[in-house]
N, C-alpha and C positions, 0 to 999 in steps of 0.2 A: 337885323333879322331876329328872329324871335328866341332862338338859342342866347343872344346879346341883351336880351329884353329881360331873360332869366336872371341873369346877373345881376343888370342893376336893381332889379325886386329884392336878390338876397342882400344886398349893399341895404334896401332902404329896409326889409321887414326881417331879415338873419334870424334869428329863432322862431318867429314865429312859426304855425303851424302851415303847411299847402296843403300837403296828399296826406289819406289818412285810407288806411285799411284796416282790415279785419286782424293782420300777423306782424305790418310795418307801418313805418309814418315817415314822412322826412318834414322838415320844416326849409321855408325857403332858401338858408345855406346848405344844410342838406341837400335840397335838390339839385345848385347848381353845382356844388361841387361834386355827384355822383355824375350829371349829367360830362360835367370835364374829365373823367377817369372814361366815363365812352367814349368822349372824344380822344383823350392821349392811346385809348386802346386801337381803336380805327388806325391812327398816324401809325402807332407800332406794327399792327398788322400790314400796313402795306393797303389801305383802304382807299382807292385811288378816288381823284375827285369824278362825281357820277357815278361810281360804282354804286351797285344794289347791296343791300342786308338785308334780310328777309329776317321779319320778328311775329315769331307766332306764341305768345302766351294769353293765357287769360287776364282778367283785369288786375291791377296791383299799381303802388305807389312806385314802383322801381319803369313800370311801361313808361313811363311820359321821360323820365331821366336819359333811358337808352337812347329812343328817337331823337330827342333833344341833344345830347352828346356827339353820336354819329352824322347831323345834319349839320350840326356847328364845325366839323371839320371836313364837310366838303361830298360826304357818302351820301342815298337814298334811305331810306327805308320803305321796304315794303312792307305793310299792315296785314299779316294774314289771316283771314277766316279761321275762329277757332274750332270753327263747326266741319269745314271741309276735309275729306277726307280720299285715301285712295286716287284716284286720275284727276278727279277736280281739283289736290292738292299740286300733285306732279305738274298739271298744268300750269296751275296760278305762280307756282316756282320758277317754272319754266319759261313761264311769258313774259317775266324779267328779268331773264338771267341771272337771279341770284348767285354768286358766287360765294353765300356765306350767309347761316343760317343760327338765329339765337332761339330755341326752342325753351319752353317752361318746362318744367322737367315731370309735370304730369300729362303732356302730351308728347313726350319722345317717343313713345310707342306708335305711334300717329304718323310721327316723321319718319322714324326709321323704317316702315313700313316700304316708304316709297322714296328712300338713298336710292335704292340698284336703280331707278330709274331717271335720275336727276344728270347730270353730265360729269363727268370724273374731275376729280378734284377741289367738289363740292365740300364747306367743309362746315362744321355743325359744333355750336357750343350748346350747354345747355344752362339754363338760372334755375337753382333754386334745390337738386338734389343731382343724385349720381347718377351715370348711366353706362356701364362698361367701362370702354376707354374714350369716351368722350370728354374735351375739358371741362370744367365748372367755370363759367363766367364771368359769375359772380364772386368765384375766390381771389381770379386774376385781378378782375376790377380793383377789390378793396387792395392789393398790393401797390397801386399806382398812387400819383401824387396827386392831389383833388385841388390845385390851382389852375387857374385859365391856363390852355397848353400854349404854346407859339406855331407856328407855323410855317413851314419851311420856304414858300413861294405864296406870294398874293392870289395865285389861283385858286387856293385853297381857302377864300374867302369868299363863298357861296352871294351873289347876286340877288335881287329879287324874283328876276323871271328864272332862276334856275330851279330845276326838281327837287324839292326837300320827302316829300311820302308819294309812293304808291299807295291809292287805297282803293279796293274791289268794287266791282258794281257787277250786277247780272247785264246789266244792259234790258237789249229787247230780243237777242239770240245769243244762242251757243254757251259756252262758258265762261268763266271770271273773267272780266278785264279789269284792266289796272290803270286806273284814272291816277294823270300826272298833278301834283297840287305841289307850286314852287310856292317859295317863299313868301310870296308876295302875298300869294290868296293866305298863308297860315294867320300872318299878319292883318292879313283885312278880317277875315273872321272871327280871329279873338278879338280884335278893339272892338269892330262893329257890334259884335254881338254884348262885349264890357258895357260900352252904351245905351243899347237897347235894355239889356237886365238893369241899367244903374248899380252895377257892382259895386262896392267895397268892403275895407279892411273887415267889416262887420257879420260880412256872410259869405255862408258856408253852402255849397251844393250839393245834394245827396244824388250821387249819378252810377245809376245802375245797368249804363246802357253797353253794350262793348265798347272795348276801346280800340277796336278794330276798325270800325265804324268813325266819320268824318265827326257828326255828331257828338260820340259818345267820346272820343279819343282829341278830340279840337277843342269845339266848340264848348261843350261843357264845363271840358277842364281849363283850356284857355281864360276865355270872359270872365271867369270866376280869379282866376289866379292874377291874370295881369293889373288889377286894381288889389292887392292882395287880401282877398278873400282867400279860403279852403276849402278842397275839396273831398268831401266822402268817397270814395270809390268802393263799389261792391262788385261781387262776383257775379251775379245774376240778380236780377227780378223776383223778388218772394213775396206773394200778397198776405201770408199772415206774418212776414217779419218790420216790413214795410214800416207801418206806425210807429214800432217801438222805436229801429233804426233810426229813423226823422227825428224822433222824441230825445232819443238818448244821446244822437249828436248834435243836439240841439241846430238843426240845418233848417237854413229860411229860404232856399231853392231845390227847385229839383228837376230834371230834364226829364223829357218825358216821349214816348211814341203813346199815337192814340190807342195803340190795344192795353199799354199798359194800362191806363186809365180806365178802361172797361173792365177791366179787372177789381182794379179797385173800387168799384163804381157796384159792382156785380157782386162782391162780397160780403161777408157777413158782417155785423155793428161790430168795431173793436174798441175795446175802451179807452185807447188814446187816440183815437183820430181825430178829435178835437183839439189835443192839447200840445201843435206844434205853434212853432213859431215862422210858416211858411210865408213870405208875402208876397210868393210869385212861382207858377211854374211854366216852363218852357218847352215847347216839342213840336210838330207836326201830325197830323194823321188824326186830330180828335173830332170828331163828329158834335155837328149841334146838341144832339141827346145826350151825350156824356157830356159834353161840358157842363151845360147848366147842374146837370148829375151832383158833377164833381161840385163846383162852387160850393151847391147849397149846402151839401150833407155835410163838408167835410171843413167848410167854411174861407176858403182860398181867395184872397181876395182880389189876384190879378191873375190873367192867364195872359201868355205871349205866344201864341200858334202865328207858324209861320212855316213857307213853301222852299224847299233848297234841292238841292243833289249835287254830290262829290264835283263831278262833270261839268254841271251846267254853270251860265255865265249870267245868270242873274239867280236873283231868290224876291220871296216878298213878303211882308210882316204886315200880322194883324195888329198893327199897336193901339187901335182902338176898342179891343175887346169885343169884336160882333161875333157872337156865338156862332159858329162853323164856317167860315169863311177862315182864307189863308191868306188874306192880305191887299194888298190895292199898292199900287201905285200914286203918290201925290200927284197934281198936276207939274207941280215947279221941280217936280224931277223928272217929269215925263222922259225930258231930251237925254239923262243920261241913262235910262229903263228902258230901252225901244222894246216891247214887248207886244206880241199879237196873238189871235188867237184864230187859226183857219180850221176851216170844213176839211174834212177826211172822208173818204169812200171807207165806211163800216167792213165792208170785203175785202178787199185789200190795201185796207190801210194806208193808201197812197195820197197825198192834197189830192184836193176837187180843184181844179183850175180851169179859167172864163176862157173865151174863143181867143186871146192874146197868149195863151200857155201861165198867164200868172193864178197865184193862190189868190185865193175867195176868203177875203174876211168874214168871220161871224158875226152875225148881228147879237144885237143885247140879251142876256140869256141863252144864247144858242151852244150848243157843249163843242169845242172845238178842241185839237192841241194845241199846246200852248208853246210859241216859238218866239226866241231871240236874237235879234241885229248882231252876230259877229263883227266885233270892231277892229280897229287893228292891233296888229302882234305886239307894239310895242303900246300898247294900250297897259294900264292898273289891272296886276293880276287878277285879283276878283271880275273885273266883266270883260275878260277876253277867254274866248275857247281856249283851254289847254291841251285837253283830247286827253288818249289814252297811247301807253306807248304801242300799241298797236297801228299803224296807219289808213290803215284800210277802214276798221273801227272807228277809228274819229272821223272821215271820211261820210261813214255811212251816219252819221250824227248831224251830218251840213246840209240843211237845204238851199238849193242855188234859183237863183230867177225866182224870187219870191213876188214881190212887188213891184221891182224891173229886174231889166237884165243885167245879168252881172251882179247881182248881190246877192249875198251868204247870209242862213239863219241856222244859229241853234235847235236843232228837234229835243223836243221835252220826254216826247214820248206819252204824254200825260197827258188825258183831254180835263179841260175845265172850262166853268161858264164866267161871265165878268156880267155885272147885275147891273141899275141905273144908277145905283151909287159908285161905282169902279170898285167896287170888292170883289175878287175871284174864288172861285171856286171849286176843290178836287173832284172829278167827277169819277175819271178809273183808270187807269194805265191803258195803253195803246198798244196793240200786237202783242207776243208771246209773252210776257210777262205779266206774271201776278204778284201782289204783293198779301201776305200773311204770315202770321206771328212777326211784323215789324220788319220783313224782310222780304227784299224785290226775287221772287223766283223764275228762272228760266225755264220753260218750257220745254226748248229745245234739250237741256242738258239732262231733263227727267226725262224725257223720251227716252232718249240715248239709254241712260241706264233702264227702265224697264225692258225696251225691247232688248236687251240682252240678258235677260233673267231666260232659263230654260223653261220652253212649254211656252213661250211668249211669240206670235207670230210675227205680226203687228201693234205697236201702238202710239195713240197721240195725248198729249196729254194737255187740260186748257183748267183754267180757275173759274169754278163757281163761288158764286153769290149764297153765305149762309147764313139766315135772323139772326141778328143780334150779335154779329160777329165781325170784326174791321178787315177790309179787305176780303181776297176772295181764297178759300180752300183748294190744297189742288183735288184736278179727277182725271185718273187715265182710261181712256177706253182702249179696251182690246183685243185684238183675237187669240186665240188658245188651239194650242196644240193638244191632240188624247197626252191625258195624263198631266197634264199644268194641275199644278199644288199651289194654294192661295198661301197655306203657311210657310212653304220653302220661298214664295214668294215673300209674302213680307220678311223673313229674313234678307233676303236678295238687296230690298232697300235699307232695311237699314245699318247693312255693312255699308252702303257705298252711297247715304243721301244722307246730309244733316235733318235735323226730327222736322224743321218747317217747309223742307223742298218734297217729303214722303206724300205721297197723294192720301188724301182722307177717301176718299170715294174711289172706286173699281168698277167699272161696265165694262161685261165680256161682251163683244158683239160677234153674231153670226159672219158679218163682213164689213169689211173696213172701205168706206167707199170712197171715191177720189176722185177730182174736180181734171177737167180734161189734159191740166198740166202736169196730172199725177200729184196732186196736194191733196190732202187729205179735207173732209168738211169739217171742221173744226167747228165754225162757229155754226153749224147746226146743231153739233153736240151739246157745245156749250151753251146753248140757250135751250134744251128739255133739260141741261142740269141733273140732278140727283133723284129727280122724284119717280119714284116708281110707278107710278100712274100713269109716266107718260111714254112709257117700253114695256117690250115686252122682254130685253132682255136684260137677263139679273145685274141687280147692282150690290154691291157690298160694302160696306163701311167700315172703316177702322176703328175699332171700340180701344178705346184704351186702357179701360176698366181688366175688358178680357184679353187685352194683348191681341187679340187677331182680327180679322176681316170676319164677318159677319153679314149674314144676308140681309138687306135691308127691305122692308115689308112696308106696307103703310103704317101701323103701328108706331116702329122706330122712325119713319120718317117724321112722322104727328113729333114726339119726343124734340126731335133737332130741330124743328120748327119753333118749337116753344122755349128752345134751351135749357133743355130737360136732360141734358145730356153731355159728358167732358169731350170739347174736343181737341 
């Protein structure tokens, strides 16, 4: 398992460098022997095997040790949103029963918010400063012995297909679930993806993504490490620190989501964006127009886009470099890819299926979702469904009698086209969910909170489409009560919405109209979008400049059209 993997890296690379931050660094005996003081902690505390921990910090060299430590003696970790807050948080705790919680110590305020609401004898360290009478974790930790622990019974040596993380996904309703990812997939991810990048001892990745995130908190730090390279880990995303960081840690990878890349793509000439040593970066979500962007200005000479989610039971790689496209399928893997792509009814979202009840293949170019062959349980973690621990949720991720009776596919949730070359393509998420600022949002769960804002009667809320921008912005439409305040409102959300689930756009409407099953029309709304010209009634826009909602005129519309404007 991959916690075993650690080890013999510090046997072969021991001082070398791994993790590197901004305040700490470990080098590969560093890392495993902090990750073994998590594990002897877990056994001390009573961490039985399948138990949850629940790890909510921001990024740092010490995150990958903890997970790695507790998963080697038999515990889960759940990966929390460091953005979540209030009910979203209570829940996503909730939903896996966390009996035990390691918080950073500049989001205990965060947690402790919502203890009275978690189940009794819930119980909370915290890494990295003090906090009342809560422990310090990290002082306990360094008191422990940093050799491989033993282990009291063979049960307590974690399987392949057993749960090592919980990691979040919005899905396509309601709130956080918690995608199960055993062992096995950790394993296929890191090597596969070591392969794919051609890692080694040589390079270094500069990875600014969360580590919350499969991506940011796996794959990045993984592939990089098990061939021993090292990894940069930052706190966030900063476009004007960006170059130097690269520069100054002399790092020749770096993981990527497509908005970051518009970002950088978008900004001003820096005087070292030339002068890295990068010769590959990796990500998902980059558009034709940025890549080549990116290439040419900045000089990059490979790019590796490619299609995944926590959940899903396949993914796919561009490894031939065709600007926006997310990958293809070879022929001589077709049989272990079973990938398809069917017609969907645009209204509700359901397959199109022939006078036999089965699903209607797309023909070539035709934008369908995209769906995969569930193989069996005891199939290589990477291409079998693991679901969420949710039942019902995994459940609603299956579709049955696809192509005959009796068989089961993967829903992507994502429509995409496949061309005459077999290259695929993202076209846009399927049902309630939107994705912006690099992250998949619920619809459902932003409803919820606006229409509980005071003055709020009704509302729905869907993602529009904004020039120049990755993915869709959210916009709630809704109706108002005498006396609804736009400014008490935006407070409202952003006590209780992380900054990329706050809707950028507001349409008050006269009336909220609804289809005969009492569903709202959503995609009516959501196709007049934000433009004023095509309502009469008002819309508003989140200026971030002035911190508030703003009525939006054609003027400001002209502006956001041209990207003339932060959003």
């Amino acid at each position: 398992m991959l916690p075993h993997v650690f080890e013999e890296l510090a046997d072969r690379h021991g001082a070398a460098p791994a993790v590197l931050g901004s305040e700490s660094a470990l080098s590969f005996g560093e890392l495993a022997s902090l990750a073994n003081r998590y594990a002897r902690w877990a056994l001390d505390e009573g961490v039985a095997a399948g138990e949850v921990v629940a790890l909510m910090m921001t990024n740092c060299p010490e995150y990958l040790a903890i997970w790695l430590g507790i998963t080697r003696a038999g515990g889960i970790v759940a990966l929390v949103n460091t953005n979540l807050r209030g009910e979203s948080l209570a829940h996503s705790l909730g939903v896996v029963a966390a009996k035990r919680l390691i918080v950073g110590g500049d989001l205990v305020s965060v947690v402790a918010a919502v203890l009275p609401r978690l189940p009794r004898g819930t119980r909370c360290w915290v890494h990295g400063d003090d906090f009342e009478a809560l422990p310090r974790i990290d002082q306990a930790i360094a008191l422990l012995p940093d050799g491989p622990p033993s282990f009291p019974t063979a049960s307590r040596h974690p399987a392949p297909a057993d749960p090592a993380l919980y990691i979040y996904t919005s899905g396509t309703t309601g709130l956080p679930k918690a995608a199960i990812v055993s062992h096995g997939r950790l394993m296929q991810w890191t090597h596969w993806f070591a392969g794919l990048l051609d890692t080694g001892p040589g390079d270094r990745m500069y990875n600014c993504l969360p580590m919350y995130h499969s991506i940011g908190g796996v794959v990045a730090m993984g592939a990089t490490l098990v061939n021993g390279g090292s990894v940069v880990v930052r706190e966030r995303f900063s476009v004007s620190r960006f170059w130097d960081e690269v520069v100054d840690w002399d790092c020749t990878l770096f993981q990527y989501i497509g908005e970051l890349c518009r970002f950088l793509v978008n900004s001003p000439p820096h005087p070292r964006e030339r002068d890295h040593r990068l010769r590959l970066c990796a990500g998902n979500g980059l558009r034709a127009d940025v890549w080549e962007a990116l290439q040419q200005r900045f000089g990059i000479p490979r790019i590796l886009e490619f299609y995944a989610a926590t959940e899903a039971n396949f993914s796919l790689y561009n490894c031939e470099g065709k600007p926006g496209a997310i990958g293809r399928v070879p022929s001589f893997l077709a049989h272990r890819f079973p990938l398809a792509l069917i017609r969907v009814n645009a209204a509700t979202q359901e397959p199109v299926r022939d006078a036999a009840g089965l699903c209607c293949r797309c023909e070539t170019n035709e934008a369908g979702e995209a769906i995969s062959a569930i193989v069996d349980a005891d199939a290589a973690g990477g291409s079998r469904f693991e679901g969420y621990t949710d039942a019902s949720a995994s459940e609603r991720k299956v579709l049955r009698n696809v192509f005959r009776v009796g068989d089961a596919w993967f829903r992507s949730g994502d429509l995409m086209r496949r061309d005459e070359a077999g290259f695929y393509y993202f076209v846009d998420r399927l049902g309630d969910t939107f994705r912006w600022k690099g992250e998949n949002v619920s619809t459902a769960e932003v409803a919820e909170v606006v229409a509980r804002c005071a003055g709020v009667d009704g509302a729905v809320v869907y993602g529009v489409p904004v020039p120049g921008a990755e993915g869709r912005a959210g916009m709630a439409a809704i109706t108002v009560a005498d006396g609804f305040d736009l400014g008490f409102f935006r407070e409202h959300l952003a006590e209780r919405l992380p900054p990329y689930a706050r809707p950028l756009f507001v349409r008050v409407l006269s009336n909220l109209e609804m289809t005969g099953t009492f569903k709202p029309l959503k995609h009516e709304l959501a196709e007049t979008g934000f433009d004023p010209g095509q309502t009469t009634d008002p819309i508003y826009f989140h200026d971030r400049d002035r911190e508030a909602f703003v009525r939006l005129d054609a003027a400001l519309f002209d502006r956001i059209q041209i990207g003339g404007i932060r959003l």
